[in-house]
Structures are given as C-alpha cells and as structure tokens.
Biopython code that builds the backbone (N, CA, C, O; Angstrom):
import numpy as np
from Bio.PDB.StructureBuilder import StructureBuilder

atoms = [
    (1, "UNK", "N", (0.835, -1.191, 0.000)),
    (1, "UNK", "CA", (0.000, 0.000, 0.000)),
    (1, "UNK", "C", (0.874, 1.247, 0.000)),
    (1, "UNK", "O", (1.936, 1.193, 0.620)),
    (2, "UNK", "N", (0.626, 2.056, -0.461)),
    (2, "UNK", "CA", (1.103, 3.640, -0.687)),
    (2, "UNK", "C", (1.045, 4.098, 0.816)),
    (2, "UNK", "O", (0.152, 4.016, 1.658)),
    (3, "UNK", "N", (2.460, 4.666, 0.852)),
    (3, "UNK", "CA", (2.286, 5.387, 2.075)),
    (3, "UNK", "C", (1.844, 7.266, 2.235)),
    (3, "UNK", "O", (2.010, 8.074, 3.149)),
    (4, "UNK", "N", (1.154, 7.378, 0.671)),
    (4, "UNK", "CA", (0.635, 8.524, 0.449)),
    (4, "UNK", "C", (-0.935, 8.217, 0.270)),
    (4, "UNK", "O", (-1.269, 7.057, 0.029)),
    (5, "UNK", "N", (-1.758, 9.077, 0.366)),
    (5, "UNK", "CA", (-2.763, 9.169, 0.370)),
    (5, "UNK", "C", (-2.924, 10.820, -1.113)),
    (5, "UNK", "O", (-2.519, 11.978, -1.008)),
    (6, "UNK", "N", (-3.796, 10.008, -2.486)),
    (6, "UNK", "CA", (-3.532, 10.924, -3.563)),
    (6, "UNK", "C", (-5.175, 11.135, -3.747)),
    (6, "UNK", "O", (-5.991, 10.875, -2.863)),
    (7, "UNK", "N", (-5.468, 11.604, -4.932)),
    (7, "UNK", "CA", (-6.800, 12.365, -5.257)),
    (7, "UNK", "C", (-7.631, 11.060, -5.627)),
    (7, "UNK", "O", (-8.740, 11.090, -5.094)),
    (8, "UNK", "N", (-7.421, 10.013, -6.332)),
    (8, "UNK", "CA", (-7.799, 9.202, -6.867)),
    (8, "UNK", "C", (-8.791, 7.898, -5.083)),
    (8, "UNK", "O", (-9.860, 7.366, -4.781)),
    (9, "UNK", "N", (-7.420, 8.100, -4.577)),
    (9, "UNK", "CA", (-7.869, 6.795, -3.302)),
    (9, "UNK", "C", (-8.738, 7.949, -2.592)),
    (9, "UNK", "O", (-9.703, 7.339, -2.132)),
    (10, "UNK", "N", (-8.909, 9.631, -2.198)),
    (10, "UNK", "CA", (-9.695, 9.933, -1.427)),
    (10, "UNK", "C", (-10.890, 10.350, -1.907)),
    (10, "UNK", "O", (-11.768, 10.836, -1.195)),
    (11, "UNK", "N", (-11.000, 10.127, -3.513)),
    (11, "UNK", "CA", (-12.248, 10.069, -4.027)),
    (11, "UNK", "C", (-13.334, 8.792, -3.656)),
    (11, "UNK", "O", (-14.549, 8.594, -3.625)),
    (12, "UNK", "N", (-11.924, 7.994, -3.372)),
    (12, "UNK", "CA", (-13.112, 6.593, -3.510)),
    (12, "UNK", "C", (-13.539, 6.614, -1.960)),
    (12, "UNK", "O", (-14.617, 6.158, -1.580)),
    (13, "UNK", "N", (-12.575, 7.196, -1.094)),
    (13, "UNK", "CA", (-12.668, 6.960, 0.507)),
    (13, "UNK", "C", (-14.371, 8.396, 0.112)),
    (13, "UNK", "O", (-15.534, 8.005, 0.205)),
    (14, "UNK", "N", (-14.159, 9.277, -0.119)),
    (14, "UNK", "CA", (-15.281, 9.982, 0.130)),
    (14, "UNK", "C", (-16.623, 9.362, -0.571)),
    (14, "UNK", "O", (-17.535, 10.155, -0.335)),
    (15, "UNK", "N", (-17.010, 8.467, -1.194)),
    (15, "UNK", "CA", (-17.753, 7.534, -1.769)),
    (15, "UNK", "C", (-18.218, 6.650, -0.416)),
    (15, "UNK", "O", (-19.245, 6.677, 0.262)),
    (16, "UNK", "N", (-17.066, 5.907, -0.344)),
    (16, "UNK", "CA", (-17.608, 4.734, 0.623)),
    (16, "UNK", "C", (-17.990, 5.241, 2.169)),
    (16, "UNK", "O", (-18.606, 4.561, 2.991)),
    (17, "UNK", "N", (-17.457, 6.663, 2.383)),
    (17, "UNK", "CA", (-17.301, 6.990, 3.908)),
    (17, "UNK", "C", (-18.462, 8.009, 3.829)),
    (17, "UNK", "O", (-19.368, 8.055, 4.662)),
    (18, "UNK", "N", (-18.342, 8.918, 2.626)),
    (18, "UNK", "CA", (-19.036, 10.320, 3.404)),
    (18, "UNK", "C", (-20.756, 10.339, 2.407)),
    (18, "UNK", "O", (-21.745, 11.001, 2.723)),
    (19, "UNK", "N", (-20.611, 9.300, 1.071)),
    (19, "UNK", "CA", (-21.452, 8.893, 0.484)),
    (19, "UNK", "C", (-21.456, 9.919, -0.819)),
    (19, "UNK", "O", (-22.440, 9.849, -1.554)),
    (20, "UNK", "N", (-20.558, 10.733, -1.099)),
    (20, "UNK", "CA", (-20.554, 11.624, -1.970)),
    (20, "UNK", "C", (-19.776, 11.560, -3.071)),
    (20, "UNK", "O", (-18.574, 11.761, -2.897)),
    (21, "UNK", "N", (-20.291, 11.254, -4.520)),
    (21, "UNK", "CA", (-19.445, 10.860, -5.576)),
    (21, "UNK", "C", (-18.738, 12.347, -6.177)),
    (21, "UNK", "O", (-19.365, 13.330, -6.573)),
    (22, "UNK", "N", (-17.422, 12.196, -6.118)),
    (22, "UNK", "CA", (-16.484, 13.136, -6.751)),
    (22, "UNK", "C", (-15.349, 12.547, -7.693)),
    (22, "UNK", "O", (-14.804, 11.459, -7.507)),
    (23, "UNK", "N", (-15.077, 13.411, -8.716)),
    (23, "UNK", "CA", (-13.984, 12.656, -9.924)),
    (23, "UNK", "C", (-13.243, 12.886, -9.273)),
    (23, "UNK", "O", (-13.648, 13.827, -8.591)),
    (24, "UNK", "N", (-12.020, 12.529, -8.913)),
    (24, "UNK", "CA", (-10.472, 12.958, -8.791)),
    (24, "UNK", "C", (-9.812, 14.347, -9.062)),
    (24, "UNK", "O", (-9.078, 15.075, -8.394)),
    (25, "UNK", "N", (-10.464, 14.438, -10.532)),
    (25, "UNK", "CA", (-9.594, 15.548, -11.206)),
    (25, "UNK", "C", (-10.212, 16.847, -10.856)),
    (25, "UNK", "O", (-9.753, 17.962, -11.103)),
    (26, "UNK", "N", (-11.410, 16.527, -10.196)),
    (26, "UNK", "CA", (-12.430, 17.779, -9.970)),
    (26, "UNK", "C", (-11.595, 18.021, -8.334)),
    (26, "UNK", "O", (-11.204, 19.159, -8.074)),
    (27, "UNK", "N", (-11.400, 17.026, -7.434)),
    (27, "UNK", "CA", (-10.779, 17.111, -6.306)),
    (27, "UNK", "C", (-9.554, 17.866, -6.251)),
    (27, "UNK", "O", (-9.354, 18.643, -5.318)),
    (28, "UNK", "N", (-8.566, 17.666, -7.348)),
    (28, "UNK", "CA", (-7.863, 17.956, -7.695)),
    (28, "UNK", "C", (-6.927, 19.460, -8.129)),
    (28, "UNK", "O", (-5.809, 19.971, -8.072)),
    (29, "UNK", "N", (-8.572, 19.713, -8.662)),
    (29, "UNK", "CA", (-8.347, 21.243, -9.103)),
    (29, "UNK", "C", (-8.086, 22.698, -8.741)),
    (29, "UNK", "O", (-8.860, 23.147, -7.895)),
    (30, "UNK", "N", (-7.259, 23.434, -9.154)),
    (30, "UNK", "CA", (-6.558, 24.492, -7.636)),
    (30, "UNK", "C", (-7.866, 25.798, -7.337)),
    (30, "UNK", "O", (-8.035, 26.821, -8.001)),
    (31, "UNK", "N", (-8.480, 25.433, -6.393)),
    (31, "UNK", "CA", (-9.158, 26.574, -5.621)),
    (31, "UNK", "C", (-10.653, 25.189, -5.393)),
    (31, "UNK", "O", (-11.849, 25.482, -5.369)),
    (32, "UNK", "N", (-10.214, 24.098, -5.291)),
    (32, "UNK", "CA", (-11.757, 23.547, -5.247)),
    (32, "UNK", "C", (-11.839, 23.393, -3.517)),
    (32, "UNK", "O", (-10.838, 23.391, -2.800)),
    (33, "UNK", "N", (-12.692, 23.316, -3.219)),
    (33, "UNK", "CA", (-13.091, 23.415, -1.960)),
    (33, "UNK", "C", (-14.189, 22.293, -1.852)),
    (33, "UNK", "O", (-15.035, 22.120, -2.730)),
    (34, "UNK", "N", (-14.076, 21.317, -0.347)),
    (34, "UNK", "CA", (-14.933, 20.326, 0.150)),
    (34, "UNK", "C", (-16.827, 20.984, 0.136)),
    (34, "UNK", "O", (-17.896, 20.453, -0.166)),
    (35, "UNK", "N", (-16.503, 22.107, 0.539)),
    (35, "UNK", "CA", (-17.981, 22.501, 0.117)),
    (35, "UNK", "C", (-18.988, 22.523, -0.776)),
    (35, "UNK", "O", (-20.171, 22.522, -0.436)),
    (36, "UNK", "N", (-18.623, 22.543, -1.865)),
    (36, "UNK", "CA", (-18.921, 22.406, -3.394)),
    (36, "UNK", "C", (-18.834, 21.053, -3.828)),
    (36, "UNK", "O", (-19.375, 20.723, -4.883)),
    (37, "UNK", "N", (-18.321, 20.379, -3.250)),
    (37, "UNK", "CA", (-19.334, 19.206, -3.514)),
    (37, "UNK", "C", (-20.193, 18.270, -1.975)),
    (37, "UNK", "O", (-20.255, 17.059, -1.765)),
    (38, "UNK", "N", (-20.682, 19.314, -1.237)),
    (38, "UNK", "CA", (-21.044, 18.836, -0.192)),
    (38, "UNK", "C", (-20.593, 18.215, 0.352)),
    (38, "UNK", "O", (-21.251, 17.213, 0.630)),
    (39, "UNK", "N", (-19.187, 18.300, 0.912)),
    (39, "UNK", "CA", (-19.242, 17.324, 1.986)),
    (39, "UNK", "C", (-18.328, 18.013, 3.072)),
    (39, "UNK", "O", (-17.339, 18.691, 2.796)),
    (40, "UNK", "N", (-18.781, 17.754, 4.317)),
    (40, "UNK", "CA", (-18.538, 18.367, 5.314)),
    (40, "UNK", "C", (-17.788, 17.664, 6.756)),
    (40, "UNK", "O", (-17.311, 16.532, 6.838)),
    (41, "UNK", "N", (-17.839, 18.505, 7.616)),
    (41, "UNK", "CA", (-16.876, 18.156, 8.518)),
    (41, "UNK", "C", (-16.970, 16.295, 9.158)),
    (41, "UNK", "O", (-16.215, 15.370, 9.456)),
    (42, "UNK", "N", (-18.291, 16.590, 9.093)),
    (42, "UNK", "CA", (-18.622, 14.741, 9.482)),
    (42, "UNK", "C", (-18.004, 13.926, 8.386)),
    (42, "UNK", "O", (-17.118, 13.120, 8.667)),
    (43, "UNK", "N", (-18.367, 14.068, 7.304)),
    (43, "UNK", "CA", (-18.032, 13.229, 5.871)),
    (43, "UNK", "C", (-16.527, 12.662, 5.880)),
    (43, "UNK", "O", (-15.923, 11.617, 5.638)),
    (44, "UNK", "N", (-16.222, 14.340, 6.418)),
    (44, "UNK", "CA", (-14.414, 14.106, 6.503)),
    (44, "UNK", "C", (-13.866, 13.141, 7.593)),
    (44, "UNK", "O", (-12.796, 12.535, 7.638)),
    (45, "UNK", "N", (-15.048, 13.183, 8.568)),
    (45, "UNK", "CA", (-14.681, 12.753, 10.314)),
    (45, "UNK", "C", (-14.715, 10.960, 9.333)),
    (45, "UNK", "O", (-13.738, 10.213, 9.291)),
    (46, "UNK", "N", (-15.446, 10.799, 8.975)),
    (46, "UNK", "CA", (-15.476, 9.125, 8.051)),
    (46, "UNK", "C", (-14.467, 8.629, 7.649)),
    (46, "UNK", "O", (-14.010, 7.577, 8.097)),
    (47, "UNK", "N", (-13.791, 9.519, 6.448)),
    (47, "UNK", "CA", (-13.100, 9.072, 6.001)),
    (47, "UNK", "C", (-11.793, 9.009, 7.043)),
    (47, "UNK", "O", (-11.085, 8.008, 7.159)),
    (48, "UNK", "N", (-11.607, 10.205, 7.752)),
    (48, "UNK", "CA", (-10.196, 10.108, 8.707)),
    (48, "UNK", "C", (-10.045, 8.890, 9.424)),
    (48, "UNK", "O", (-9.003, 8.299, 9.710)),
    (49, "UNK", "N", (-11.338, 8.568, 9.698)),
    (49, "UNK", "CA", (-11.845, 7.231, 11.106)),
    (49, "UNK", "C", (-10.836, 6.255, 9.940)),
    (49, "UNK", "O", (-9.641, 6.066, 10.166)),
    (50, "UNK", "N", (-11.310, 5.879, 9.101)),
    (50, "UNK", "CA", (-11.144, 4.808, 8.031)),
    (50, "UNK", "C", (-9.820, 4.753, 7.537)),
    (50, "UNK", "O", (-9.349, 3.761, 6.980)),
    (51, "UNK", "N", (-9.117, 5.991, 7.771)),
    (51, "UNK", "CA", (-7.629, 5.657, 7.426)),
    (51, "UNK", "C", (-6.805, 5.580, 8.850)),
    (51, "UNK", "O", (-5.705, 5.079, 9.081)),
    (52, "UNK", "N", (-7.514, 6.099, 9.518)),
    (52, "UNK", "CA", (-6.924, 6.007, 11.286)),
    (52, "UNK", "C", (-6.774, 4.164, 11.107)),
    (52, "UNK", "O", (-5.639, 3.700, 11.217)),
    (53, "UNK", "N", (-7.939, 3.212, 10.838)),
    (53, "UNK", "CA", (-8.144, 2.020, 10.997)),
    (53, "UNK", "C", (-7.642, 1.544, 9.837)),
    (53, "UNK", "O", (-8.085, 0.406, 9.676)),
    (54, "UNK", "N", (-7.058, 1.810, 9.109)),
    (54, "UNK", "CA", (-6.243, 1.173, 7.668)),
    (54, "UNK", "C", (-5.330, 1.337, 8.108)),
    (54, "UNK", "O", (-4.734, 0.261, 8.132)),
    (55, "UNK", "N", (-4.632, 2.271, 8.626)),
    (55, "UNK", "CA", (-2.922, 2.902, 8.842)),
    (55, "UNK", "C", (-2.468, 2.542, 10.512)),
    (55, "UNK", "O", (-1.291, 2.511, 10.872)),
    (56, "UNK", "N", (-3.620, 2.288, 11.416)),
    (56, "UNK", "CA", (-2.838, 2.373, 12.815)),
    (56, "UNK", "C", (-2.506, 3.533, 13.202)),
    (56, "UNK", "O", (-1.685, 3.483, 14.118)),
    (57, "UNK", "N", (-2.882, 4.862, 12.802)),
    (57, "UNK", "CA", (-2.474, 5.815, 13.314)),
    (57, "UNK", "C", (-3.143, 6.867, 13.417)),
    (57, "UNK", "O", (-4.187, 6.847, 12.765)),
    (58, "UNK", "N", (-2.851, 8.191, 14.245)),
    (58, "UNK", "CA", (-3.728, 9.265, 14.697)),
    (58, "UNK", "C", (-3.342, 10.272, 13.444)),
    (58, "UNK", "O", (-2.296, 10.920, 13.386)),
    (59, "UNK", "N", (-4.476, 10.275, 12.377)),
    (59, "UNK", "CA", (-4.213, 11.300, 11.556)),
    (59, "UNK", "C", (-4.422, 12.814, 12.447)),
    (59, "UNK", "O", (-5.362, 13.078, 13.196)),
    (60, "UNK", "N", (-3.260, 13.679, 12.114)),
    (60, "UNK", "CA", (-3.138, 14.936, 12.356)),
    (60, "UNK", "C", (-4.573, 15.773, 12.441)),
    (60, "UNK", "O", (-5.392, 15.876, 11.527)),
    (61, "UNK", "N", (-4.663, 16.335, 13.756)),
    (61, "UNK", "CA", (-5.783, 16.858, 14.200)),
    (61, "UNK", "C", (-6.040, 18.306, 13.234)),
    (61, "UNK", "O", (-5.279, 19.256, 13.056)),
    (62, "UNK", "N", (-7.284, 18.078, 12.758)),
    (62, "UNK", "CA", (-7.765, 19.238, 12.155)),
    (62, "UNK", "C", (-7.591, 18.669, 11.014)),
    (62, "UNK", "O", (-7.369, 19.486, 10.119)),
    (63, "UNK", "N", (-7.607, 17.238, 10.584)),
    (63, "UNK", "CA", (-7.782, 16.954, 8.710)),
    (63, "UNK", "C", (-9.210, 16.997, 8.927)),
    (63, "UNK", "O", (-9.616, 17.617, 7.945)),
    (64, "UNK", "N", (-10.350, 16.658, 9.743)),
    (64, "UNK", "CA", (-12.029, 16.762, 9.496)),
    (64, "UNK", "C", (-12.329, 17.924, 9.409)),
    (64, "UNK", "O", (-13.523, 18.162, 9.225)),
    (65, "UNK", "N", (-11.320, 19.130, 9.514)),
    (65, "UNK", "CA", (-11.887, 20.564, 9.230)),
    (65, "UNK", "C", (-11.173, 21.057, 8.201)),
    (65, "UNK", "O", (-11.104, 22.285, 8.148)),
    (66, "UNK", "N", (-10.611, 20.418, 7.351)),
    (66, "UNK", "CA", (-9.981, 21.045, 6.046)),
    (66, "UNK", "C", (-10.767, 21.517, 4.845)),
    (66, "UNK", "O", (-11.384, 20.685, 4.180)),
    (67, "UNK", "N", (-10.782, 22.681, 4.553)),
    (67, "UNK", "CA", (-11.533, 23.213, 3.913)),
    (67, "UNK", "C", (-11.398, 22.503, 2.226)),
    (67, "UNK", "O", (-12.335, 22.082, 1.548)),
    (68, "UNK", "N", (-10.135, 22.538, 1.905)),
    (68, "UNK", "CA", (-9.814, 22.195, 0.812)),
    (68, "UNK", "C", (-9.227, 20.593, 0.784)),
    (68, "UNK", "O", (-8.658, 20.033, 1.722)),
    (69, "UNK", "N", (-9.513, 20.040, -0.497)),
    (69, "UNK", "CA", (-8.813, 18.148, -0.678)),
    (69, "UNK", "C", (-7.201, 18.193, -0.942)),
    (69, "UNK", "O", (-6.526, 17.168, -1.039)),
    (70, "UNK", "N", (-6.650, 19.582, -1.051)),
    (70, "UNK", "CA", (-5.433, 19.916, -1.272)),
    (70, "UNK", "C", (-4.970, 19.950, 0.169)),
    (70, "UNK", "O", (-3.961, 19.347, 0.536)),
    (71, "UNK", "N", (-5.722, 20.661, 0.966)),
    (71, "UNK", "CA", (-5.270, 20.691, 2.638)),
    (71, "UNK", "C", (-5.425, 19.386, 3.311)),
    (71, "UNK", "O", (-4.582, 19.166, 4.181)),
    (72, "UNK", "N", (-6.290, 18.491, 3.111)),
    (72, "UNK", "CA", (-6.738, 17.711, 3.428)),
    (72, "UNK", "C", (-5.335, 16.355, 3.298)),
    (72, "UNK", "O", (-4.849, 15.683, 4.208)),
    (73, "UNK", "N", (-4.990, 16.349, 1.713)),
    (73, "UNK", "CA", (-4.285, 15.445, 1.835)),
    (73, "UNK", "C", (-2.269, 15.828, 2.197)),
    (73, "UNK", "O", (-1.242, 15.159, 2.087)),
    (74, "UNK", "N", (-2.571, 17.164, 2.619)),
    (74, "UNK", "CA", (-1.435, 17.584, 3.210)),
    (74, "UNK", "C", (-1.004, 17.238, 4.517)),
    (74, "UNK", "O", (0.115, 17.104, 5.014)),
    (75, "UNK", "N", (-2.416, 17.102, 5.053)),
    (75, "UNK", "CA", (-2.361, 17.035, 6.825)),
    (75, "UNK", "C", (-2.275, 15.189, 6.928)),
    (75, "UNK", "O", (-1.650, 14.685, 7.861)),
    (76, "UNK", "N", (-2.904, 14.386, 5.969)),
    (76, "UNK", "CA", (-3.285, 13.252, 6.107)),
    (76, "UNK", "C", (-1.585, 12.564, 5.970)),
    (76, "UNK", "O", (-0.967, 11.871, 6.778)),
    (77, "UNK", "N", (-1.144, 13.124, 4.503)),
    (77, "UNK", "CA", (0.233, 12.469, 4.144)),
    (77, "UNK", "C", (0.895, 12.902, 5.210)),
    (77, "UNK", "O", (0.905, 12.075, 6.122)),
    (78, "UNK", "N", (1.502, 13.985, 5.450)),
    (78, "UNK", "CA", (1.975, 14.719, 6.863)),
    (78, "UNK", "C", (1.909, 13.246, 8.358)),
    (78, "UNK", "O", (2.947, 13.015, 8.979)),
    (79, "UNK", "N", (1.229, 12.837, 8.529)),
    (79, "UNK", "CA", (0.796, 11.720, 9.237)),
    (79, "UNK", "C", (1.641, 10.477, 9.084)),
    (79, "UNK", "O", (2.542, 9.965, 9.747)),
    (80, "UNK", "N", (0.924, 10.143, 7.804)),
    (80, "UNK", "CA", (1.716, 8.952, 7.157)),
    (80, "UNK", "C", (3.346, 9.147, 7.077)),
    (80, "UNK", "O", (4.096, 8.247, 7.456)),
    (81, "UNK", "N", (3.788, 10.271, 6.605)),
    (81, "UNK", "CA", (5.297, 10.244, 6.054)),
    (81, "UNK", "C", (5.541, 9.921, 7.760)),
    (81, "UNK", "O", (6.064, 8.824, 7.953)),
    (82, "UNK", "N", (5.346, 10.433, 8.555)),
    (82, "UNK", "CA", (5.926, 10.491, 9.843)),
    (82, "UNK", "C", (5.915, 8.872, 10.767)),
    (82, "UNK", "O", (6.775, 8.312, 11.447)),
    (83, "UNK", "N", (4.531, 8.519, 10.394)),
    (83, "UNK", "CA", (4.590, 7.136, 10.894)),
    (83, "UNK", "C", (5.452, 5.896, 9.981)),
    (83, "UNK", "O", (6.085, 4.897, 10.323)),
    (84, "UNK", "N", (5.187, 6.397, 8.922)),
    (84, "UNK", "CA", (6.705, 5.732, 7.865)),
    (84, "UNK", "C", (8.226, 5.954, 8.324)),
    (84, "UNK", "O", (8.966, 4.989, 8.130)),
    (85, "UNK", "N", (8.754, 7.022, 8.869)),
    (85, "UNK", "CA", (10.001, 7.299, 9.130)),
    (85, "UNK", "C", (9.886, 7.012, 10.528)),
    (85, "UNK", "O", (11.034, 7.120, 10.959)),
    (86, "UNK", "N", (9.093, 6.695, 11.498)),
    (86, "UNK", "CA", (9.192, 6.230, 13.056)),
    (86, "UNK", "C", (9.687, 5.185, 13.519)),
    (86, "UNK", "O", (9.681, 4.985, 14.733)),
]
sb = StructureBuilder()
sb.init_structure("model")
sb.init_model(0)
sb.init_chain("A")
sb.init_seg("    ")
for serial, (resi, resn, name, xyz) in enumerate(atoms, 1):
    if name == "N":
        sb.init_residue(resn, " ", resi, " ")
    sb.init_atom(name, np.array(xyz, "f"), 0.0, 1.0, " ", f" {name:<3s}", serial, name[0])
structure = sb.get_structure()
C-alpha cells in the first residue's frame, strides 16, 4: 500500500465513507473546496476514522476541518510520512 494518500484513493474513501461521488480531477483542481461538492466536517470525520483504521495511526488533528482536498491530503500524508520514518 502507498504510504501517500492521492486524489484518486480519497475520491473513492469519500464515496464509501461520506457517500458523496467526486472525480479525482475535480478534487484535484486548484481553488476547489470540500464545500462544493457537499461534503462536510462529518463526511471528513469518516473518512479520517477509516484511514486512522487502515494505517494504525492518529491522523493529524484538524484533517475533518480542512476546507480544501489539497489541505486535506497535506495534513493526512503529513501523518503517514511520519509514521513511515518512526
């Protein structure tokens, strides 16, 4: 498994977790924001739970309030790289 978390795997995590279908490339795009495609702080609280329980670890506090999927997978990888180098 990737010890990154990219646009493609948190499209599918926001599908299975927060119930909200998004392309990748739309996630992707510079100024897009979690709001615009509805999904919100709970949605996010899902998916974090779900990689907390995939990874063994405490994703970085404040990824369920990331406004943007760009911030989002900053704080998440941020996590991972660290529990990778521990």
């Amino acid at each position: 498994m990737n010890s990154t978390l990219n646009y493609p795997e948190l499209a599918t995590l926001l599908q299975v977790r927060a119930g909200v279908a998004v392309d990748p490339g739309d996630l992707a795009r510079p100024g897009a924001e979690f709001e615009a495609f509805g999904i919100d702080s709970l949605g996010l609280l899902g998916v974090v739970g779900e990689l907390e329980n995939r990874h063994g670890l405490k994703v970085t506090s404040g990824a369920e309030s990331a406004k943007t999927p760009a911030e989002f997978l900053q704080l998440v990888n941020s996590s991972l790289t660290a529990k990778a180098g521990a």
